[in-house]
N, C-alpha and C positions, 0 to 999 in steps of 0.2 A: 504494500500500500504506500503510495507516493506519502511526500508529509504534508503537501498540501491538502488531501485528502485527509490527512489525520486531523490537521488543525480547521476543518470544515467539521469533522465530528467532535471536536472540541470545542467549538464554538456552541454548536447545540445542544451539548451538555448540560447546560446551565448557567447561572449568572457567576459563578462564582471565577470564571474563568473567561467571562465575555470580553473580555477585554484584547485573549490573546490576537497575533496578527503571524501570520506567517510573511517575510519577506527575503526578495532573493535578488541577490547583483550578481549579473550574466553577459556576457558574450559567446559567442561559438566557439569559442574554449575552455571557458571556465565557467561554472557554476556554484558561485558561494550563499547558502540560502540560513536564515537567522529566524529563531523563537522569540516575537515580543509577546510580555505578559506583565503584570500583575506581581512575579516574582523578579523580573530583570530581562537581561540579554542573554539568550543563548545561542550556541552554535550549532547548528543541528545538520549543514550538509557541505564537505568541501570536494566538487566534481569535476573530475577532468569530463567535459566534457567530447574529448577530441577521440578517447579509446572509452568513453563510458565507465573511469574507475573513480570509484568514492573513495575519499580519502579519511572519512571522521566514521570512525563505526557503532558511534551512540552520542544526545546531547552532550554538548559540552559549555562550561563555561567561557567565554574569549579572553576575559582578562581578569587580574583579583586588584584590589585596591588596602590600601592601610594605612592609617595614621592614628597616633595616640592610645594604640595595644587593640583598636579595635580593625575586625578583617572583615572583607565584603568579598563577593566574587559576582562578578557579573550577571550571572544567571540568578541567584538569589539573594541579592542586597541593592539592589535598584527599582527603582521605580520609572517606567516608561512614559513617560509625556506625549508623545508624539514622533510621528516620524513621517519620510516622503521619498520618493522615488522621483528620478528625472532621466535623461536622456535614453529613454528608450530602456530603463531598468538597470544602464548602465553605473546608475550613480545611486544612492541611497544615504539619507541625513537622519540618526537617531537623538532624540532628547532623553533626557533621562536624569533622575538625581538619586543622591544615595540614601538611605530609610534610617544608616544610624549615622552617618559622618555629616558635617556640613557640605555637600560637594554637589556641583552641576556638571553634567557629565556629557558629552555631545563626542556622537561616534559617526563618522565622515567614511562611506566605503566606495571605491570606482574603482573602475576600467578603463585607464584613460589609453588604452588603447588595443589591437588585435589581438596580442599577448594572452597567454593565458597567466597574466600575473593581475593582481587584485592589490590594491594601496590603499591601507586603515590609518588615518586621522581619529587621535585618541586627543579631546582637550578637555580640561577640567579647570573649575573654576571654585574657590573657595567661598563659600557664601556664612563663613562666620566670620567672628570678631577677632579670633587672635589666629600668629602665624601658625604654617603645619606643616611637618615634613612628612611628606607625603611619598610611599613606596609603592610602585605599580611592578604589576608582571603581568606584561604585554607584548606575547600573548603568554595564556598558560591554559594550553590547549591539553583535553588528555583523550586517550582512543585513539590516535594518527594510525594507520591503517594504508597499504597498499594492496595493489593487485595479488604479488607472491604470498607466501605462508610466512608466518610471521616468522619461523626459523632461519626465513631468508632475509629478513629486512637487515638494511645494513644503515646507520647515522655517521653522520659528518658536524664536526664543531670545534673549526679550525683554531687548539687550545694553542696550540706552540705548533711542532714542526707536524706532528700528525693527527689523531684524534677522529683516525676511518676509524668505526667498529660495529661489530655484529653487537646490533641492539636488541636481542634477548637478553642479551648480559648486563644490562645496565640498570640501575635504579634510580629514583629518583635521590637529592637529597634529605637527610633526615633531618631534623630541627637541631635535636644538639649532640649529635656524633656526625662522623662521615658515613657514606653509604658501603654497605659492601661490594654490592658491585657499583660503582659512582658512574653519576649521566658521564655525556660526550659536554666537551667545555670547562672553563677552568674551575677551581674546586668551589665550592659554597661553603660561604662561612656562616656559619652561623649568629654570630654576635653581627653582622653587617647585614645580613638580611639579604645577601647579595653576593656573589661570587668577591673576591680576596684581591684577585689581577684579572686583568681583562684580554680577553681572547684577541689571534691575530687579525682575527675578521669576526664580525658577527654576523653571521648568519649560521641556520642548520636547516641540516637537509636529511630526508627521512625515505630511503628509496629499498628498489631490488632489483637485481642482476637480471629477472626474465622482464623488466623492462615497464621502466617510470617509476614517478615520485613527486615528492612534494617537498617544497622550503620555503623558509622565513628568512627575511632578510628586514635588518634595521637600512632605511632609507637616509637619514638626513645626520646621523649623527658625528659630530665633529668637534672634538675639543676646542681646538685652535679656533673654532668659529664661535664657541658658546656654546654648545649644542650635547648634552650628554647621550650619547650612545642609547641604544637597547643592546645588554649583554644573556647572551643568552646559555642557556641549558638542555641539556637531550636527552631523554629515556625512552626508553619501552612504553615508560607511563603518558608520560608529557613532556611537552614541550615549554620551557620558560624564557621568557625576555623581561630581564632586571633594572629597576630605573630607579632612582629618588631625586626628588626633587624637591622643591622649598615654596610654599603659597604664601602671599600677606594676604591680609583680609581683603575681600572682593578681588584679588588678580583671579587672570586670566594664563592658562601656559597646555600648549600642545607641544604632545612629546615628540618625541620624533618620530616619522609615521614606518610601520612596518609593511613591508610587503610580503604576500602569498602568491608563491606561484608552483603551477604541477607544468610536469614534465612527460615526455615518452620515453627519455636516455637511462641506461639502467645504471647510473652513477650521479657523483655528484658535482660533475662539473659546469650544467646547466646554474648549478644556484650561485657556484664562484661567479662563471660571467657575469649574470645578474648585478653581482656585491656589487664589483667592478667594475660596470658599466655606471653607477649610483654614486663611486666611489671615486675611482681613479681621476677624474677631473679635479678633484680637490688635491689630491695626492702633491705632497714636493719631499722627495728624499736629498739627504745630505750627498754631496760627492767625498765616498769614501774615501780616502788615501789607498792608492795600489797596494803601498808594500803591507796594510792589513787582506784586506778585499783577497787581491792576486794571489795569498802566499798558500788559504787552502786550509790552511790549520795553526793554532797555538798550542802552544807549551808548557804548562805549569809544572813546578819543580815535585809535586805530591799534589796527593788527596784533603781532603777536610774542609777547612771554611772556606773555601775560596768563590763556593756558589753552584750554583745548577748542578751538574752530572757531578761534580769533582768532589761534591759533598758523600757518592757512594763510593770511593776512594780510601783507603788508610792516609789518617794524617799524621803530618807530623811536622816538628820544630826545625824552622828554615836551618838554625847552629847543625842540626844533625847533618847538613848534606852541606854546608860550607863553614868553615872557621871565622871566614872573613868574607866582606861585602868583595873583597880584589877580586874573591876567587869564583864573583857570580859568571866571567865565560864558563865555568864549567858547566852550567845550565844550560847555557850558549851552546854547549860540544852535543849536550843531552837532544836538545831541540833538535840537533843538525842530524843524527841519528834518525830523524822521521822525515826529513825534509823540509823542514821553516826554520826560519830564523826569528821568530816571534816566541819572544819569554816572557813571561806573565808567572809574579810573584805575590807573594803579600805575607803577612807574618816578620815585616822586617822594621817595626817600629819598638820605640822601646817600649818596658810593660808598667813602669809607671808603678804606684804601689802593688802594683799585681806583678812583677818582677818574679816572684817567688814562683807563682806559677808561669804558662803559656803567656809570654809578651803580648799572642795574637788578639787575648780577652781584653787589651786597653784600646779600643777602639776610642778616636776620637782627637788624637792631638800628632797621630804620625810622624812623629821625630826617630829616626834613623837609629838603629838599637846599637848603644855601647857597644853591647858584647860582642856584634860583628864586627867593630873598629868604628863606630858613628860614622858621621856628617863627609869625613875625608875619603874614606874606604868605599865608602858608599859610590858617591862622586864618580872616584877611579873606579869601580866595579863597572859602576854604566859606562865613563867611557871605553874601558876595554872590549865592553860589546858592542860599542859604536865601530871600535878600532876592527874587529872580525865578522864586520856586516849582518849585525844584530841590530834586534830594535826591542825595548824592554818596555812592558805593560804594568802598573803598580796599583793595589787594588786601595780602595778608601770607601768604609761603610756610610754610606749616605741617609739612612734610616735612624739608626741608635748609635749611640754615645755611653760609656761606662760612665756611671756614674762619679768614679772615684778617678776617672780623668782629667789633666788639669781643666780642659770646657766644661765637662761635667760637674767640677766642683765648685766653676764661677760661675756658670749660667743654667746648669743642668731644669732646678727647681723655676727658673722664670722663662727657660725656653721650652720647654720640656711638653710634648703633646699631651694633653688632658682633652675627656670625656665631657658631654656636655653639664654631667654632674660637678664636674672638675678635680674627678682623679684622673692620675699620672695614665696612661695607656703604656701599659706593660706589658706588652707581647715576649720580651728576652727580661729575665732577673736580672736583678741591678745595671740595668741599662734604662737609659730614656729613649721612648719613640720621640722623634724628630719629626716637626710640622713641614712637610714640603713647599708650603705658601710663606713661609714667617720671611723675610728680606732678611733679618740681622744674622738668620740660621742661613741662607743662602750665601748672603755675602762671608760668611765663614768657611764654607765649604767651597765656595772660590776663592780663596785665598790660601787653603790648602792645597787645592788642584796647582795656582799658579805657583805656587814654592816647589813643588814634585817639579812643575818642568823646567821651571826658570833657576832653580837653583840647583838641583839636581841635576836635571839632565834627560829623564825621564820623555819615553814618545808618545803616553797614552795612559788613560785613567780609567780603572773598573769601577761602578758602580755598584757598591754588592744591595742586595736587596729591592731597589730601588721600583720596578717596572712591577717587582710581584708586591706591593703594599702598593693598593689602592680602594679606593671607595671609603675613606676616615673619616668622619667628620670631626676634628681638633681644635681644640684651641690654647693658646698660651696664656701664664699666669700674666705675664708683662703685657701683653695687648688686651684679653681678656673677651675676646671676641669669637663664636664656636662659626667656625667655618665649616662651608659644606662639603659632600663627598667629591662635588664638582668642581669647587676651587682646592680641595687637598689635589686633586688626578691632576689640574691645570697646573699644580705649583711642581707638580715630580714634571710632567717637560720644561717647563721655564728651566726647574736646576738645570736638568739636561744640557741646554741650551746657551745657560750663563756661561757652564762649566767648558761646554767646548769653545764656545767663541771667546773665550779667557786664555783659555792655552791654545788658540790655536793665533792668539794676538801675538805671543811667545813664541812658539815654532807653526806653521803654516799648516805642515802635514802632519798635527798632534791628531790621537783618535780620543773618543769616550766611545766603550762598550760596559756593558752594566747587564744585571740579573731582572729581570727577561729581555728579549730584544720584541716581545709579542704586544698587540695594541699600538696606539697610537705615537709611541715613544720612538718607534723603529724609523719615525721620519725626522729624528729629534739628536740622533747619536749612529753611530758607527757598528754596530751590531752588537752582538751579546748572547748569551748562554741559553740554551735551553733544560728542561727537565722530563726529556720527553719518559726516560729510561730512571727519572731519579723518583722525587713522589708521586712526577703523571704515569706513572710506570703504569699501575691502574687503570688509570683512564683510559688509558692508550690499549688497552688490556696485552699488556706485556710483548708489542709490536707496532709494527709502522706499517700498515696497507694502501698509505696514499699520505700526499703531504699538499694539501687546498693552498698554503702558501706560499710555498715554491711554484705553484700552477700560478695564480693570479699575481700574484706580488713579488716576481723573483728579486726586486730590489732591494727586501729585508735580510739581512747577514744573520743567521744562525751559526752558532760553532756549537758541536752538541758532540756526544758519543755515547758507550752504551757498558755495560756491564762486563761486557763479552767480547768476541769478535764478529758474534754473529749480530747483534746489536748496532756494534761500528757500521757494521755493512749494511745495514740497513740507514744507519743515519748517511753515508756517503750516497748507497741508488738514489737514496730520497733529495740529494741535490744540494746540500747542505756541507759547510766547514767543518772541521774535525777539531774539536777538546783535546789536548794530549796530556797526558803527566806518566813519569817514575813508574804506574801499573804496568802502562804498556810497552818498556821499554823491550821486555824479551819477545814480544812480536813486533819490533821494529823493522826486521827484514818484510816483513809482510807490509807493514803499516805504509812505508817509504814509499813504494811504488804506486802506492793509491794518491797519498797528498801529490805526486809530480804530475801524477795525469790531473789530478784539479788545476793542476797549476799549469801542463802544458794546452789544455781544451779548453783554457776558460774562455773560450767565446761560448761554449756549448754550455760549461757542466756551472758556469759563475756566473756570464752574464747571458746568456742564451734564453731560451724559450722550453719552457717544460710543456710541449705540445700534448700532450695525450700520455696515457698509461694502457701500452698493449695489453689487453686483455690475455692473463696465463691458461685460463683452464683450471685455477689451483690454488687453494683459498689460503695457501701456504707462501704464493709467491707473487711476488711484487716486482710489476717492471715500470719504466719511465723511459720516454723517448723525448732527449734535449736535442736541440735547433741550435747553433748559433752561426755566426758572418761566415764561416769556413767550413766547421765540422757538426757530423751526425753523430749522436751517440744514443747507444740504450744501454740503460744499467740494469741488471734483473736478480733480484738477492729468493733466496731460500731460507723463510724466517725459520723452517723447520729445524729442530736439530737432529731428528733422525731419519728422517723421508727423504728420499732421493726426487730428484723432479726431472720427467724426464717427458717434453712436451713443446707445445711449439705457440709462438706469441703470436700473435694476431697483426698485421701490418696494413695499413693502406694500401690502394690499387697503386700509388706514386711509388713504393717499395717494392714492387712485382720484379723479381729478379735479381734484388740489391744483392750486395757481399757483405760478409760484418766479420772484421776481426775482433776478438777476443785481446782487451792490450794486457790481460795478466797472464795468456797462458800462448797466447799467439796462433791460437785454434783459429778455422776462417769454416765460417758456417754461409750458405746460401738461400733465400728464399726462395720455397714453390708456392704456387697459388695462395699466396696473400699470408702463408708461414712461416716463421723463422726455427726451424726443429734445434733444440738445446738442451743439454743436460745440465743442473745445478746439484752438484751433492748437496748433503745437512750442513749448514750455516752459509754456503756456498753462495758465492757474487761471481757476474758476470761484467763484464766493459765494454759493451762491444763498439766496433768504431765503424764508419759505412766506410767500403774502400771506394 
């Protein structure tokens, strides 16, 4: 029984329901139809209509609203006023207000064109007397449903470098733990109401390999413009997109509008174009320095604090592996061993009354540690890796401050991030969270940055922490003013921003890379770390099957790695820089020949074009086919560790015939009818080159 049918015998039910209206916004592709009633807004139908698949498989809610500990959800906390259709049913305007919040609510749906994509305008307007910070999750759709069996559906929620995953496995987040199996998208926190750091792209997409799907994509959102995102989340359950925002009394504010669109492609590259087509016009990336960009990979001397993957690493005291700051080329020698010349240290300040322990715990005032020989040693250590065609990277926590730091003990208590209650935000014991927006906190952490380069010597500054703490709302004892989650995110890129265009006033081709390079920061600084394989381990469900960011946006710098080698191999197919430290020194004969071909194909594998992902045959393997000015390449990894793969990629009718060498093993494989036949042992990567 159609539902309009249903809501025709609803209607004659009784009075108690007379109210409801069945309405639907359409084109000959799309078909999105919605429950008005008496209870609210509901979603009741999302249809392709170009192969006849429904994508919603019972009512649902469209969005939830909250402020002041009380929650609404669309479908049963509003009240419908009115509503109207225009151009041909193409467009459709809801009124509405909410039954316990002060709120006016007006929901804007079109087609503005042949598309089968749909564009929601969500505004809301505050109709009390005092301000309200106000959380939306728009949409928070639950029942998304495709063509295939649900065993087959597959989510996309572009967190860092991958976050493909078979979404049976996923769940939604829980209130106050994490999930066991955790949606696609960055993690949810709980005390924020809202994911912790924000994804490379927002959008998710909800598909299956026998063909189509459906995604959400945030339309208008942009920091640099004002403009707070929709950050979203993905399960089996539902689908979320996270917002907060700030109303005075009587304002007016539409969020940023979301878009729905279905597909016939049994992937999820339809919804990246999408992003990107919405997106990319606003887009401006820094021009990297070559000798970071080009080189393919960095170096760090060990594991432990140093951020993203390096944190699953054994750490240890920089003293254990040098005497002395002179003898940092030997790091230098370590790096050469894989093939870059990019060293990335930290742990080399002094430790301050924390001496007795790990130096690395005095975050916050970076003075060059005695016991390697101070300020001199130092000095000469960089320049000796100047001297043997090195470049050294130096890390500086941008987040927290030890408390019992010399900053810490002068300004800790009047700089120091507080809660709107105005306790301390304590995320690390005996440290202070650091306000991204404060200027006095800014202007100190540029003037750390410019001592590292200008008096040191130093080529480049890590940000640790910095890209994964977002959405705070803070404020300091000395200004005393609680800023929003929008000006905390706005203040992490201005540092960004201060800090490179500070040192790079000092040396020209200085870099800033920092923990994460994901979100909107990645246009703001030089790349940065990923965690695909470290806490997203999870999310990722312990693999990389596609990387949406390397497809749409190859001008974001990841350097990542992985647990293993089969991991590394996975982060290199997937297109991406390589992390190095101390772990993986004894598979450096291995490692070295991979970093030279990033470095000798980067028109393809650095600055190229991730054109498509050959289809395996094999839910095990993963291939990529890069484009660049010169060279062809496909990389095709074996996430498996004990399955052999032994099968052929799928190629264009423009590849009918090609040749592909093999550049690790120099095997040369030929296509017949549109196949590349290839074997991958267990953990096994391939490189193939077109001759």
């Amino acid at each position: 029984m159609s539902v309009r049918a249903l809501a025709l015998i609803a209607l004659l039910a009784g009075p108690s329901i007379a109210s409801a209206r069945v309405v639907s916004v359409e084109n000959p592709k799309l078909s999105i139809t919605f429950d008005l009633n008496e209870r609210g807004i509901s979603l009741t139908s999302i249809r392709n209509s170009s192969n006849n698949v429904e994508h919603i498989s019972q009512p649902s809610s469209l969005f939830e609203l909250s402020a002041d500990g009380t929650i609404l959800q669309s479908s049963t906390g509003l009240i419908v006023d009115g509503s109207s259709n225009a151009d041909r049913g193409a467009k459709l305007a809801i009124q509405a207000h909410a039954r316990h919040l002060p709120l006016k609510v007006e929901l804007e749906v079109s087609m503005p064109g042949p598309d089968a994509i749909a564009i929601l305008k969500l505004t809301i307007t505050n109709t009390g007397q005092t301000k309200m910070s106000l959380r939306s999750v728009f949409p928070n759709i639950t029942g998304i449903v495709t063509a295939g069996p649900a065993t087959q559906r597959m989510g996309m929620v572009p967190a860092e470098i991958g976050s493909v995953v078979p979404l049976e496995n996923t769940a939604p987040p829980l209130p106050l733990a994490p999930a066991r199996n955790p949606p696609a998208g960055m993690r949810f926190d709980p005390q924020l109401g809202m994911p912790g750091a924000m994804n490379s792209m927002e959008v998710a997409s909800v598909y299956d390999t026998s063909g189509g799907g459906i995604f959400f994509a945030d339309v208008d959102g942009d920091l640099d413009n004002d403009i707070s995102p929709i950050e979203f989340n993905l399960s089996a359950y539902a689908v979320s997109g996270y917002l907060i925002t700030e109303l005075a009394p009587g304002e007016t504010k539409s969020l940023s509008r979301l878009a729905i669109g279905t597909h016939d492609t049994g992937d999820w590259h339809a919804a990246i174009d999408y992003y990107t087509s919405q997106h990319r016009p606003r887009w401006r990336f820094p021009a990297t320095p070559a000798w970071l960009r080009d080189q393919g990979a960095i170096y760090g001397y060990s594991g432990g604090g140093a951020g993203g993957i390096y944190l699953m690493y054994p750490g240890q005291d920089l003293k254990r592996r040098i005497d002395s700051f002179r003898e940092l080329p030997r790091l230098l020698d370590e790096a050469k061993r894989f093939g870059t010349n990019v060293v990335y240290i930290w742990d080399y300040w002094d430790g301050g009354t924390e001496q007795a322990a790990r130096p690395y715990a005095n975050k916050g005032d970076y003075i060059p540690r005695t016991d390697l020989g101070g300020i001199p040693a130092f000095v000469e250590g960089i320049q000796a890796i100047h001297q043997q065609g090195g470049k050294i990277v130096v890390y500086v926590e941008a987040f927290i401050i030890l408390n019992t730091s010399q900053i810490g003990q002068e300004k800790g208590r009047l700089w120091g991030g507080r809660d709107s209650a105005g306790e301390f935000w304590a995320q690390y014991r005996n440290n202070y969270s650091m306000p991204s927006f404060y200027k006095p906190w800014q202007d100190y952490l540029v003037k750390v940055c410019e001592k590292l380069v200008r008096d040191y010597g130093v080529d480049g500054i890590f940000l640790d922490s910095w890209a994964w703490r977002m959405n705070l709302a803070m404020k300091t004892e000395e200004e005393g003013i609680l800023h929003t989650p929008k000006e905390y995110n706005q203040g992490v890129l201005t540092v960004a921003d201060r800090v490179r265009s500070a040192i790079q006033a000092i040396k020209p081709d200085a870099v800033v890379i920092g923990e994460t390079t994901a979100g909107p920061i990645a246009r703001h600084w030089d790349g940065g770390l990923s965690a695909d394989f470290a806490w997203m381990a999870a999310i990722n469900q312990q693999k990389i099957l596609g990387s949406p960011v390397r497809y749409g946006a190859p001008e974001v710098n990841f350097m990542s790695n992985g647990r293993n080698l089969n991991e590394l191999n996975q982060i290199f197919a997937a297109g991406h820089s390589l992390a190095l430290c101390d772990a993986q020194l004894p598979w450096a004969a291995y490692i070295k020949p991979l970093v030279h071909i990033r470095q000798e194909y980067k028109d393809a594998l650095i600055y190229g074009k991730q054109a498509y992902q050959p289809a395996t045959g094999d839910k095990d393997v993963a291939a990529y086919y890069y484009e660049g000015s010169k060279n062809r390449l496909i990389t095709a990894v074996n996430t498996s560790a004990q399955r052999h793969y032994t099968g052929s990629l799928t190629l264009p009718a423009a590849e009918a015939g090609s040749t592909w060498q093999d550049l690790l093993t120099e095997e040369v494989y030929k296509s017949k009818d549109g196949k590349l036949t290839l074997k991958i042992p267990p953990d096994g990567l391939r490189v193939l080159q077109r001759k």
